[in-house]
RODO-934803 format. One record per atom (N, C-alpha, C, O): residue number from 1; residue in one letter; atom name; x, y, z. Coordinates in Angstrom, 3 decimals, always signed. Layout:
BEGIN
NUM,A,CA,X,Y,Z;
...
end
This chain:
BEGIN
1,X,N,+0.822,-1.201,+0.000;
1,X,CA,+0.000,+0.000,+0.000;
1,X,C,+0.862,+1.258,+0.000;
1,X,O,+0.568,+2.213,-0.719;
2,X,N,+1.756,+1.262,+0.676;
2,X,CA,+2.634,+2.409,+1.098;
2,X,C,+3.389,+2.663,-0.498;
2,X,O,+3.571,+3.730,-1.085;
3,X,N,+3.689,+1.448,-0.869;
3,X,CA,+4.691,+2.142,-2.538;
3,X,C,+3.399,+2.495,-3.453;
3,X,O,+3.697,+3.344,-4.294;
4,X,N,+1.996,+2.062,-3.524;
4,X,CA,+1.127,+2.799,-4.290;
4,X,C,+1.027,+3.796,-3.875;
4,X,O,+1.015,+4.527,-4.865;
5,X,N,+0.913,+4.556,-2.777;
5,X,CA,+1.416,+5.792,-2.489;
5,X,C,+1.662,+6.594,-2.869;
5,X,O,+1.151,+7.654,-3.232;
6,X,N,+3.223,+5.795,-2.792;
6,X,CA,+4.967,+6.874,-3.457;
6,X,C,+4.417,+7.331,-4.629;
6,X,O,+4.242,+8.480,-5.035;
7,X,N,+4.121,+6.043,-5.209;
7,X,CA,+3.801,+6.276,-7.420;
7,X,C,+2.979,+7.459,-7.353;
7,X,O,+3.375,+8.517,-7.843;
8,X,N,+1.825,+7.348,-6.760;
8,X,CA,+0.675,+8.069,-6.521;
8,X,C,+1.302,+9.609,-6.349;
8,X,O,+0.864,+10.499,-7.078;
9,X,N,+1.973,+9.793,-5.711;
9,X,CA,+2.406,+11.015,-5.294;
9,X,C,+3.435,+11.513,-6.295;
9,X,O,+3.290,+12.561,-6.925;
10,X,N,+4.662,+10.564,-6.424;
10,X,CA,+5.079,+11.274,-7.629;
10,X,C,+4.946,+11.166,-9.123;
10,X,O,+5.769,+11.369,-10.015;
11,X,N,+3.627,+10.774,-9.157;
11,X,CA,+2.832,+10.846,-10.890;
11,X,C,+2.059,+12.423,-10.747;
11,X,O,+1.860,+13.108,-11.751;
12,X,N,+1.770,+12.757,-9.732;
12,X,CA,+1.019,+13.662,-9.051;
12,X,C,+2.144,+14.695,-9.438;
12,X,O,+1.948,+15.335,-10.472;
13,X,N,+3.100,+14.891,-8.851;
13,X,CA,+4.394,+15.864,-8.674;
13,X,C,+4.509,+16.196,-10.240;
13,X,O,+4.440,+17.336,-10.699;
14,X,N,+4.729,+14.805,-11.130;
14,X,CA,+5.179,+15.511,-12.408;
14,X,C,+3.544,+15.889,-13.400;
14,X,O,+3.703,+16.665,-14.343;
15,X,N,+2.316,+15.433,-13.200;
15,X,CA,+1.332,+16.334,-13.574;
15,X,C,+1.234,+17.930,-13.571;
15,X,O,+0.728,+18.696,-14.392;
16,X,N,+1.954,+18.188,-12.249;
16,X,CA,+2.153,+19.431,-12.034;
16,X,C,+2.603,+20.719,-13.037;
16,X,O,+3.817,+20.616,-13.214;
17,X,N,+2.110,+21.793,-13.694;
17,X,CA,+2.979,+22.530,-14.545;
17,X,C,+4.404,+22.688,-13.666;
17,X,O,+4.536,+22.342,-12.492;
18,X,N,+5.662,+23.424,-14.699;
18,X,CA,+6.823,+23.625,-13.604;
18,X,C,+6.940,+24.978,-13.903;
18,X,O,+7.146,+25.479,-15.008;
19,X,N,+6.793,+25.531,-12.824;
19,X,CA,+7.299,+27.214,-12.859;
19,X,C,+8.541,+27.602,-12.673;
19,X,O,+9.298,+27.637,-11.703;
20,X,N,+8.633,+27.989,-14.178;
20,X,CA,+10.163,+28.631,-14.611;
20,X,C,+10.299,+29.827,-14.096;
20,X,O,+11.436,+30.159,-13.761;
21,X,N,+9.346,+30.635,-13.933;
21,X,CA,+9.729,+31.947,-13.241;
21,X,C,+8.458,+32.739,-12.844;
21,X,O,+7.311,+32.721,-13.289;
22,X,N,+9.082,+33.467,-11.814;
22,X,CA,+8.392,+34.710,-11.020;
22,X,C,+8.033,+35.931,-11.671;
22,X,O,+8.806,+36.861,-11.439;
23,X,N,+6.939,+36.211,-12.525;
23,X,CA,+6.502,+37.479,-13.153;
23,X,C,+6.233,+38.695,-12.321;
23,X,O,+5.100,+38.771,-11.847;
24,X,N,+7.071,+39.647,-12.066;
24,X,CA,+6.098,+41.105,-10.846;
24,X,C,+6.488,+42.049,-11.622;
24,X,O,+7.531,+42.203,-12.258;
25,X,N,+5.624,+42.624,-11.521;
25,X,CA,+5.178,+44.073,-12.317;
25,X,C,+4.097,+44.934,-11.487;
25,X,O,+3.485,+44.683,-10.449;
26,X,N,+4.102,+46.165,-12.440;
26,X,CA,+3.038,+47.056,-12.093;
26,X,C,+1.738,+47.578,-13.399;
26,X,O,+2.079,+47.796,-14.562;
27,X,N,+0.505,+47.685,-12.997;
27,X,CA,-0.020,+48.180,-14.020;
27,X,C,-0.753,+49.405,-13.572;
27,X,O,-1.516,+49.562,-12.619;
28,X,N,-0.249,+50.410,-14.686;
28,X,CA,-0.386,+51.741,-14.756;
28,X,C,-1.484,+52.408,-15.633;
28,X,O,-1.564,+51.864,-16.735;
29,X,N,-2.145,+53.192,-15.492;
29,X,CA,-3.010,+54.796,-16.351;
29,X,C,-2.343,+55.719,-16.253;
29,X,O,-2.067,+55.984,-15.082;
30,X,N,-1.988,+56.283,-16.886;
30,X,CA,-1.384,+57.681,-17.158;
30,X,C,-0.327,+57.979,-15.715;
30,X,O,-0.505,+58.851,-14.864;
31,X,N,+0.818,+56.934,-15.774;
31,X,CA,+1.824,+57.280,-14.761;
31,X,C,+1.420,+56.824,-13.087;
31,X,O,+2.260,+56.773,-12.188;
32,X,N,+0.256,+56.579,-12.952;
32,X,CA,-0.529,+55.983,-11.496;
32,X,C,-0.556,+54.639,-11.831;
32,X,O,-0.682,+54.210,-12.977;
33,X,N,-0.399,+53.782,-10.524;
33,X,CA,-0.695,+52.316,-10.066;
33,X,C,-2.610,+52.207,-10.225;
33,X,O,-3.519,+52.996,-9.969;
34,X,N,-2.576,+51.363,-10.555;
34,X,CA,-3.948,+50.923,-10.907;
34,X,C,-4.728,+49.668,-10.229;
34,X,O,-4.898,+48.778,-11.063;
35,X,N,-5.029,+49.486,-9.489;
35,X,CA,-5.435,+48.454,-8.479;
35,X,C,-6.583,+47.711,-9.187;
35,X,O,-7.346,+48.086,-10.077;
36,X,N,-6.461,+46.383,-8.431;
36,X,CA,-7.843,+45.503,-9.059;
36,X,C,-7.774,+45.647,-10.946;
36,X,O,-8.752,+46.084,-11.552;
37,X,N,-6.882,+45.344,-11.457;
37,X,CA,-6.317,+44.774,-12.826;
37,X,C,-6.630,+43.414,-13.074;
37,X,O,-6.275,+42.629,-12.195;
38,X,N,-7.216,+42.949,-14.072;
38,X,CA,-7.560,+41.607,-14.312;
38,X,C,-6.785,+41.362,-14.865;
38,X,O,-6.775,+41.983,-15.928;
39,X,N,-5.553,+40.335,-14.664;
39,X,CA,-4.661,+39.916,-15.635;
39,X,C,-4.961,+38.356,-15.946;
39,X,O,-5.493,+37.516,-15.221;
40,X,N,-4.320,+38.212,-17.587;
40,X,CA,-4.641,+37.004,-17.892;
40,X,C,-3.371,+36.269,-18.918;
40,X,O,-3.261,+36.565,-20.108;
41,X,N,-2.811,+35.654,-18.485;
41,X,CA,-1.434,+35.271,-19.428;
41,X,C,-2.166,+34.173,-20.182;
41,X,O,-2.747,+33.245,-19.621;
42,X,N,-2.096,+34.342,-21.445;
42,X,CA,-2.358,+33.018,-22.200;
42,X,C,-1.380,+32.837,-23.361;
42,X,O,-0.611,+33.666,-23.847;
43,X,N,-1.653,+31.185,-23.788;
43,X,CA,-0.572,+31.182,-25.045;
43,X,C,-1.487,+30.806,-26.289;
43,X,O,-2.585,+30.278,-26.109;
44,X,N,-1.254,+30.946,-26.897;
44,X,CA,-2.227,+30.824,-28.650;
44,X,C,-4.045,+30.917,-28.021;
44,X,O,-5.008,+30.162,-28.156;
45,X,N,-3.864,+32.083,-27.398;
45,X,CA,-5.792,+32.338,-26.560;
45,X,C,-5.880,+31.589,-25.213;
45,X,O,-6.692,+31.895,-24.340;
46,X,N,-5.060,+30.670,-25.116;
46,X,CA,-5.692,+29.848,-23.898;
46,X,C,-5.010,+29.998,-22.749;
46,X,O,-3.837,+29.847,-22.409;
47,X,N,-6.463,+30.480,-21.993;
47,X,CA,-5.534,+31.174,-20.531;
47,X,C,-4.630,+30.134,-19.874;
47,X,O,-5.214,+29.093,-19.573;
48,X,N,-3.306,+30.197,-19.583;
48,X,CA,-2.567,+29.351,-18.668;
48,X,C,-2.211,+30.248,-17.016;
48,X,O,-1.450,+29.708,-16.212;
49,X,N,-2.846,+31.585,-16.704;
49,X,CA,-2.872,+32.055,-15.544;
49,X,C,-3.721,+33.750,-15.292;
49,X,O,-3.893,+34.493,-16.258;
50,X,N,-3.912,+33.915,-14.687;
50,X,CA,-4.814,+34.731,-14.155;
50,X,C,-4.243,+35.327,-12.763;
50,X,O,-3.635,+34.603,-11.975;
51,X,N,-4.492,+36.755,-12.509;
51,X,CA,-4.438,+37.396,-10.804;
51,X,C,-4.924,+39.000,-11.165;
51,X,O,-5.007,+39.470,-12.300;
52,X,N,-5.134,+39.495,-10.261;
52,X,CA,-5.377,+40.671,-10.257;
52,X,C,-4.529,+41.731,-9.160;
52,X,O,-4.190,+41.604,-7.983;
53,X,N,-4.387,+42.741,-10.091;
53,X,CA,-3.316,+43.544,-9.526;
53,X,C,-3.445,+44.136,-7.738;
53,X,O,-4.407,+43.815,-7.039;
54,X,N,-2.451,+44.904,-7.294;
54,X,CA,-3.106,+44.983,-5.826;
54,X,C,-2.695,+46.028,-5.611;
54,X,O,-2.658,+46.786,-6.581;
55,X,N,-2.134,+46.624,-4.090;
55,X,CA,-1.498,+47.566,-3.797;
55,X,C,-0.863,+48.696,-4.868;
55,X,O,+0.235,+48.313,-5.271;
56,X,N,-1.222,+49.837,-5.365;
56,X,CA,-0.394,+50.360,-6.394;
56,X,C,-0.320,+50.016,-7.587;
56,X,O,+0.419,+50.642,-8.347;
57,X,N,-1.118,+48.868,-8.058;
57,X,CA,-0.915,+48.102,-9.228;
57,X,C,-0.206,+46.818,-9.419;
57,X,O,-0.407,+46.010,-10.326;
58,X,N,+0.825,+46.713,-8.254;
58,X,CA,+1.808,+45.737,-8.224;
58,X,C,+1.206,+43.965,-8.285;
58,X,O,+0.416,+43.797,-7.355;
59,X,N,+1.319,+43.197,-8.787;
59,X,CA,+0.874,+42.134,-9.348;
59,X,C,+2.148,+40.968,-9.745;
59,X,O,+3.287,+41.271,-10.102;
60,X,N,+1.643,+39.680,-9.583;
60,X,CA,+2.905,+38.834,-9.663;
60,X,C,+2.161,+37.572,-9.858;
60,X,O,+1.060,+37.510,-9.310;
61,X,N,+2.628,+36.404,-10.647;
61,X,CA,+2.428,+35.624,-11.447;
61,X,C,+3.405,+34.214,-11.444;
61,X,O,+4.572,+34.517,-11.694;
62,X,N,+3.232,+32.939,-11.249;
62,X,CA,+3.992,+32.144,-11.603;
62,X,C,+3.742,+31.833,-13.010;
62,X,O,+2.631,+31.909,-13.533;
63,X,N,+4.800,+31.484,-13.593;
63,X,CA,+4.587,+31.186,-15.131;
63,X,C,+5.204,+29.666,-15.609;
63,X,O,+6.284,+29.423,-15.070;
64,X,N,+4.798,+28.805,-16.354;
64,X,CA,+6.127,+27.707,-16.783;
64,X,C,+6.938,+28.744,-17.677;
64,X,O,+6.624,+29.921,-17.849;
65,X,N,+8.204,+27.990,-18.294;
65,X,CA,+8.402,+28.407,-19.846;
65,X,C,+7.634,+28.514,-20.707;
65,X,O,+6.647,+27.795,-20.859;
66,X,N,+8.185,+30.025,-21.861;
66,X,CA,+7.225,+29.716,-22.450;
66,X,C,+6.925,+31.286,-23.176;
66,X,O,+7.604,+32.234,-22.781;
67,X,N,+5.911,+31.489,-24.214;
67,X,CA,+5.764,+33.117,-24.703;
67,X,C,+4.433,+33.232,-24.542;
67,X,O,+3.595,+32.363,-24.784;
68,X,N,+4.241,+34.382,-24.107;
68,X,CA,+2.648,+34.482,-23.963;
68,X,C,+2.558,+36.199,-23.794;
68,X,O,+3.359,+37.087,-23.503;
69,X,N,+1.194,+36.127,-24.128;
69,X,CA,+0.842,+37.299,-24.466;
69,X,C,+0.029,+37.817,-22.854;
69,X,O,-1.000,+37.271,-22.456;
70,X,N,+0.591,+38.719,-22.247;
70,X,CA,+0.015,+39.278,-20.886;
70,X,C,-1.318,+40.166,-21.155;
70,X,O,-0.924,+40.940,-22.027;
71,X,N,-2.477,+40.439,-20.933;
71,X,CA,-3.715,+41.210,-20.896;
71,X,C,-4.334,+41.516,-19.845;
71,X,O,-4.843,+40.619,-19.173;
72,X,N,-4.441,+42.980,-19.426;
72,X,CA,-5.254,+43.227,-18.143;
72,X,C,-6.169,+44.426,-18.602;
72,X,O,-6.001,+45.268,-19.484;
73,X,N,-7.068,+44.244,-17.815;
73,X,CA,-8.721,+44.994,-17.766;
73,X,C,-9.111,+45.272,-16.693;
73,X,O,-9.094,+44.527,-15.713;
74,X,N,-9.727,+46.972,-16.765;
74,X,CA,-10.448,+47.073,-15.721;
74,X,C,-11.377,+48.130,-15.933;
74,X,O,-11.367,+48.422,-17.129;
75,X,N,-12.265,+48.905,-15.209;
75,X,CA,-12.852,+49.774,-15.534;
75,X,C,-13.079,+50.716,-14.527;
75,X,O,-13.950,+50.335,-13.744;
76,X,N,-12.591,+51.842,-14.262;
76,X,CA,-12.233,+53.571,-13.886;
76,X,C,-13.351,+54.394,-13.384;
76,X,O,-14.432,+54.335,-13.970;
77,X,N,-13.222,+55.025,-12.533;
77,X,CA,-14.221,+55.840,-12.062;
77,X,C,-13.847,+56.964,-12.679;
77,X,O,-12.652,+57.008,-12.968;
78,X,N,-14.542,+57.941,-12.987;
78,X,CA,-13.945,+59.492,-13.523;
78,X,C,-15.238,+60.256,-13.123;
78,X,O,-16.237,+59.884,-12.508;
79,X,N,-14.908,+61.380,-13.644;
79,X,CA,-15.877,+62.468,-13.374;
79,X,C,-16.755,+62.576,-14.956;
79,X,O,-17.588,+63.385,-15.364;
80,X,N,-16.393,+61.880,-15.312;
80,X,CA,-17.375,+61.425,-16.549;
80,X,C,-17.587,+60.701,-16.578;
80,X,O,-17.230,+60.259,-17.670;
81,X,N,-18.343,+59.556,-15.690;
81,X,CA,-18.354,+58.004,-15.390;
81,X,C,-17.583,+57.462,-16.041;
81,X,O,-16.667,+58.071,-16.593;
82,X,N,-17.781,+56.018,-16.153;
82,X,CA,-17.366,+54.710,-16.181;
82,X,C,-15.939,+54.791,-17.289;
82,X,O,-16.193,+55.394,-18.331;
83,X,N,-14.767,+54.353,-17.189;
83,X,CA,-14.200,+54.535,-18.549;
83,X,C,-13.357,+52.941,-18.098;
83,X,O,-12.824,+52.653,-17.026;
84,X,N,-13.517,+51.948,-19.603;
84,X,CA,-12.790,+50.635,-19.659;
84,X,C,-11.571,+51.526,-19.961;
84,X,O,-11.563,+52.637,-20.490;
85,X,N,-10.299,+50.614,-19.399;
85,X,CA,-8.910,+50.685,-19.934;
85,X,C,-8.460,+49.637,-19.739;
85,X,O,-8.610,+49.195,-18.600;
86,X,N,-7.558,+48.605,-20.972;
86,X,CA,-6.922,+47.682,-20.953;
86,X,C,-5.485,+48.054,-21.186;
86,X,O,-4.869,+49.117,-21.103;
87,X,N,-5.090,+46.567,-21.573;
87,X,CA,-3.347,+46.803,-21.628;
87,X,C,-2.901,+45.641,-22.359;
87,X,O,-3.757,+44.765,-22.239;
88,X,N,-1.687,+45.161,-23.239;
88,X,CA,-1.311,+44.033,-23.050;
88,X,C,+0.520,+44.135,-23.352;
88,X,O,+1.255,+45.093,-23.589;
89,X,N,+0.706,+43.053,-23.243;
89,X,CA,+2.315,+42.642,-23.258;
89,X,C,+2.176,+41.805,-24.231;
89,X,O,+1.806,+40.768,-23.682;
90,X,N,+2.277,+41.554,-25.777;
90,X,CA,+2.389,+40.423,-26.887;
90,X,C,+3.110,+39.394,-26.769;
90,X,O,+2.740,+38.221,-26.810;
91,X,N,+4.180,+39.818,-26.616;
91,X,CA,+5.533,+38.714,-26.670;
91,X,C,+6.014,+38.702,-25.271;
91,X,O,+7.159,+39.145,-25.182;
92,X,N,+5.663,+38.454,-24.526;
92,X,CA,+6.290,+37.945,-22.915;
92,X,C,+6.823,+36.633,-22.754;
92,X,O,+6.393,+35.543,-22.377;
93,X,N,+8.269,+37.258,-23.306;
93,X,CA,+9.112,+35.944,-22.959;
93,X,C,+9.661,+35.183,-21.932;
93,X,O,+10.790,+35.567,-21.626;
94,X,N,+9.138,+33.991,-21.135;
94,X,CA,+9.831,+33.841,-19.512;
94,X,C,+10.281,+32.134,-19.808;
94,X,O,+9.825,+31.091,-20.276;
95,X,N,+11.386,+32.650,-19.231;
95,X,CA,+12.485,+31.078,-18.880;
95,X,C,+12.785,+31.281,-17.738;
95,X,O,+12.013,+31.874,-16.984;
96,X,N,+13.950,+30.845,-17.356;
96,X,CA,+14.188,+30.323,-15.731;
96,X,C,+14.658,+31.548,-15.124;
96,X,O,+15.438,+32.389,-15.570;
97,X,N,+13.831,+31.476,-13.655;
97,X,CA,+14.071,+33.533,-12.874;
97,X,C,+13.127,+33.759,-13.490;
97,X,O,+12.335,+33.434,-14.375;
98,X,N,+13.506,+34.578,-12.592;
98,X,CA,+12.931,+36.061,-12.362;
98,X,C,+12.422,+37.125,-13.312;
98,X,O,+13.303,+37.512,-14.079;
99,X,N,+11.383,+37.635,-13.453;
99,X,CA,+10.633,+39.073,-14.466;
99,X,C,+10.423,+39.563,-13.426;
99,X,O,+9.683,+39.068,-12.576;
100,X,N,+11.408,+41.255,-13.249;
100,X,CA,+10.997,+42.153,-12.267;
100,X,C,+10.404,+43.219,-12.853;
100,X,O,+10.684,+43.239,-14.052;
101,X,N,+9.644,+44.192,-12.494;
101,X,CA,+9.176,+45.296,-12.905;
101,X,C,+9.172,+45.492,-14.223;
101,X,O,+9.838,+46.098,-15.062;
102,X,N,+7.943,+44.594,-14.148;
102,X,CA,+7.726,+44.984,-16.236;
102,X,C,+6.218,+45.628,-15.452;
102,X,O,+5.696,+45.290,-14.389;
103,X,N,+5.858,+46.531,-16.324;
103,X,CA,+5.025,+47.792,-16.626;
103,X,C,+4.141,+47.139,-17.640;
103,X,O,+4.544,+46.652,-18.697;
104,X,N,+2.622,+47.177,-17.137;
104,X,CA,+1.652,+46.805,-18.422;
104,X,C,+0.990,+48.324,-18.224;
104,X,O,+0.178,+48.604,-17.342;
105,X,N,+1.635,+49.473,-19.476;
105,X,CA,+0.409,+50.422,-19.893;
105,X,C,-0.957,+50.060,-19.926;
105,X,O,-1.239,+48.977,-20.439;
106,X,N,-1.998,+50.893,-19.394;
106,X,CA,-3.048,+50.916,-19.344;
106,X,C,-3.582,+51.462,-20.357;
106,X,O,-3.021,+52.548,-20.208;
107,X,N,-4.355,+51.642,-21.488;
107,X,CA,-5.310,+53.017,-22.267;
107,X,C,-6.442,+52.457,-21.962;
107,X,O,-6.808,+51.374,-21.505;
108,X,N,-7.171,+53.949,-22.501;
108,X,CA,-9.018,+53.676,-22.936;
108,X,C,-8.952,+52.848,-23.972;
108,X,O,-8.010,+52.763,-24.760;
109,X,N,-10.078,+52.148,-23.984;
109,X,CA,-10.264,+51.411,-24.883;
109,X,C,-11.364,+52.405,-25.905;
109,X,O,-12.204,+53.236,-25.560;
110,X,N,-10.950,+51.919,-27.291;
110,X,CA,-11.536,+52.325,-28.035;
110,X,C,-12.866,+51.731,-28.923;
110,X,O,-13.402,+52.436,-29.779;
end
C-alpha cells in the first residue's frame, strides 16, 4: 500500500505545470498604479494564468516556460463616469528567474 502511495504522489508531482519563473510588475493609467487589474497570461488564446493587480498596481504571477501574451482589464471611475482601460504585453518571454518590474500600460479602450 505504502509504494502505491509513493507512485501516486510522484505521478502527481510531475502532472504538475513547472514554474520557470516569477513574473512582478506594475499596471499603470497615465503614470498611477492601478489596483484591481484583471490579468490574464495566455498562449495561442488559452488562458494558462490569471491574478489581479493589488497595492499600487503591483501584481505577480507564476509562469512555466514559455511566450505568452500578458492582458489586463479594468474599468475607472472618472468624473465622466465609467471609462474601460486595458493593456497588453504580446511577446512575454519567460524562462528560468525572475521578471521584475515589467510595466503593463493601461489606455481607454476604443
Amino acid at each position: 500500500m505504502g509504494s502505491k502511495l509513493s507512485l501516486i504522489s510522484v505521478l502527481l508531482l510531475l502532472a504538475q505545470p513547472a514554474y520557470a519563473a516569477t513574473v512582478t510588475g506594475k499596471t499603470v493609467f497615465r503614470g498611477m498604479g492601478v489596483e484591481e487589474v484583471r490579468l490574464i497570461a495566455t498562449v495561442d488564446g488559452v488562458e494558462v494564468a490569471r491574478t489581479r493587480s493589488g497595492y499600487h498596481g503591483s501584481f505577480r504571477l507564476a509562469l512555466p516556460e514559455g511566450v505568452y501574451e500578458l492582458h489586463g482589464s479594468t474599468v475607472l471611475e472618472s468624473a465622466r463616469g465609467e471609462v474601460a482601460v486595458s493593456g497588453s504585453i504580446p511577446d512575454l518571454r519567460v524562462g528560468n528567474g525572475r521578471i521584475d518590474r515589467l510595466v503593463l500600460e493601461l489606455a481607454p479602450d476604443r
